[in-house]
Every structure is written in structure tokens, then in C-alpha cells.
C-alpha positions as CSV (number, residue, x, y, z in Angstrom):
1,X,0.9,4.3,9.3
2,X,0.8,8.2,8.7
3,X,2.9,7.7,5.4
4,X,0.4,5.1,4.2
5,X,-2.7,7.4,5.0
6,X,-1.2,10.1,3.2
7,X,-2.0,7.7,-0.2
8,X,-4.4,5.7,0.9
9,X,-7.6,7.2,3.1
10,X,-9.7,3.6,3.9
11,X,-8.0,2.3,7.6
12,X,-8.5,-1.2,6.8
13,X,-6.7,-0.6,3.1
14,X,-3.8,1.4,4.6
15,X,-3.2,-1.5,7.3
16,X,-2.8,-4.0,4.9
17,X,-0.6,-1.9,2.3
18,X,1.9,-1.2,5.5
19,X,1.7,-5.1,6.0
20,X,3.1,-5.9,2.5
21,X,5.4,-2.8,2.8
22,X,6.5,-4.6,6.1
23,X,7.2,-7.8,4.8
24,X,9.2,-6.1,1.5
25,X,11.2,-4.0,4.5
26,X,12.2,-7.5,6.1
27,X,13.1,-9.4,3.1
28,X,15.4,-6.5,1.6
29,X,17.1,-5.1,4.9
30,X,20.1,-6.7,3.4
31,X,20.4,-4.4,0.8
32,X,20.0,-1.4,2.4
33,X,23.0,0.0,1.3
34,X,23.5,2.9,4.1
35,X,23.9,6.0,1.4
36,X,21.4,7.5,3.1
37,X,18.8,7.8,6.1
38,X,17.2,4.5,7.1
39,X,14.2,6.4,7.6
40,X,14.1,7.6,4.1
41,X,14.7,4.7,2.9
42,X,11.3,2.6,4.7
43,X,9.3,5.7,3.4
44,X,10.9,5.1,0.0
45,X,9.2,1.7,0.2
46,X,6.2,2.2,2.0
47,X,5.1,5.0,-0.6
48,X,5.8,2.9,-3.3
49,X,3.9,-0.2,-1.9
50,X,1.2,2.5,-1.7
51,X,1.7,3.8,-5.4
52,X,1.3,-0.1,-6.5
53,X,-1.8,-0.5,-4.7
54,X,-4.0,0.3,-8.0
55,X,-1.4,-2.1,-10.2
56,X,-2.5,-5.0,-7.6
57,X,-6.5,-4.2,-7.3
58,X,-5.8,-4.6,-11.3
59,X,-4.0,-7.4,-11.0
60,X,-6.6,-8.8,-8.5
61,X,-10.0,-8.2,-10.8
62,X,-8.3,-10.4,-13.4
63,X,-7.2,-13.2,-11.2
64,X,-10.4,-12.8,-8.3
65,X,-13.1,-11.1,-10.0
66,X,-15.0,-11.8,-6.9
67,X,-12.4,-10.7,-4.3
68,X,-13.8,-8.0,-1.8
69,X,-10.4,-6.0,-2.6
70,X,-11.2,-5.3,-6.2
71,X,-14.0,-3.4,-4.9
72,X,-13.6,0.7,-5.2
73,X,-14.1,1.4,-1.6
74,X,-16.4,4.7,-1.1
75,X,-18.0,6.0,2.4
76,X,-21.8,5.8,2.9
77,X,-22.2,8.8,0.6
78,X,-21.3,7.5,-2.2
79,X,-17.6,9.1,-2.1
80,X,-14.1,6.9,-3.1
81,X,-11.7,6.5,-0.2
82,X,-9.1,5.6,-2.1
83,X,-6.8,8.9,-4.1
């Protein structure tokens, strides 16, 4: 979750990024190829599920124009949580 916060500041946002980094993790443990740190490598795709999060909010305000994700979360001062 600390990798995930790193990019993405809103709790609720981050949870849900490391859910679809989770589910990417499981469907392509079979090609982890063992070159290098297994570690490494679940960062390697948990920061780039986080880097794709503004490619998918896009992606949603076409498709959902309504959808409460294509929202720019900000704080109660006005402030975006999201880098």
C-alpha cells in the first residue's frame, strides 16, 4: 500500500489502484521470469497500475461521464489529492 501512496495520496483511490495491481499480479505470475527480485518486480507493476490511473479516469469520463471516479478528488480546502 506504501508504493501506491507514494503516487496516489486519496486512501480510498490507492486501495482500489492496489486492487487492480493485485489482480494484474495474479493473472501474470506465470511470466515472471525470475531475472530478478520478485519484489521488484510487484513494485514494477504496482507503480505502473498507479502511473495508468490518469489514462483510466480518461478513459472513464468518456465512457461514465457520471461515474464518481472521473471526479478530481481534492480535500475540504479545495486542494487535489491526487499527484
Amino acid at each position: 500500500m506504501g508504493v501506491c501512496r507514494r503516487y496516489i495520496v486519496q486512501p480510498e483511490v490507492a486501495e482500489e489502484i492496489l486492487s487492480t495491481a493485485y489482480l494484474k499480479i495474479f493473472s501474470k505470475l506465470h511470466t515472471y521470469s525470475h531475472d530478478g527480485s520478485f519484489e521488484g518486480w510487484l513494485k514494477r507493476i504496482v507503480v505502473r497500475t498507479c502511473l495508468d490511473f490518469p489514462y483510466f479516469v480518461f478513459e472513464m469520463k468518456v465512457s461514465h461521464p457520471s461515474h464518481p471516479i472521473t471526479s478530481t478528488p481534492s480535500d475540504k480546502s479545495g486542494h487535489r489529492l491526487v499527484h
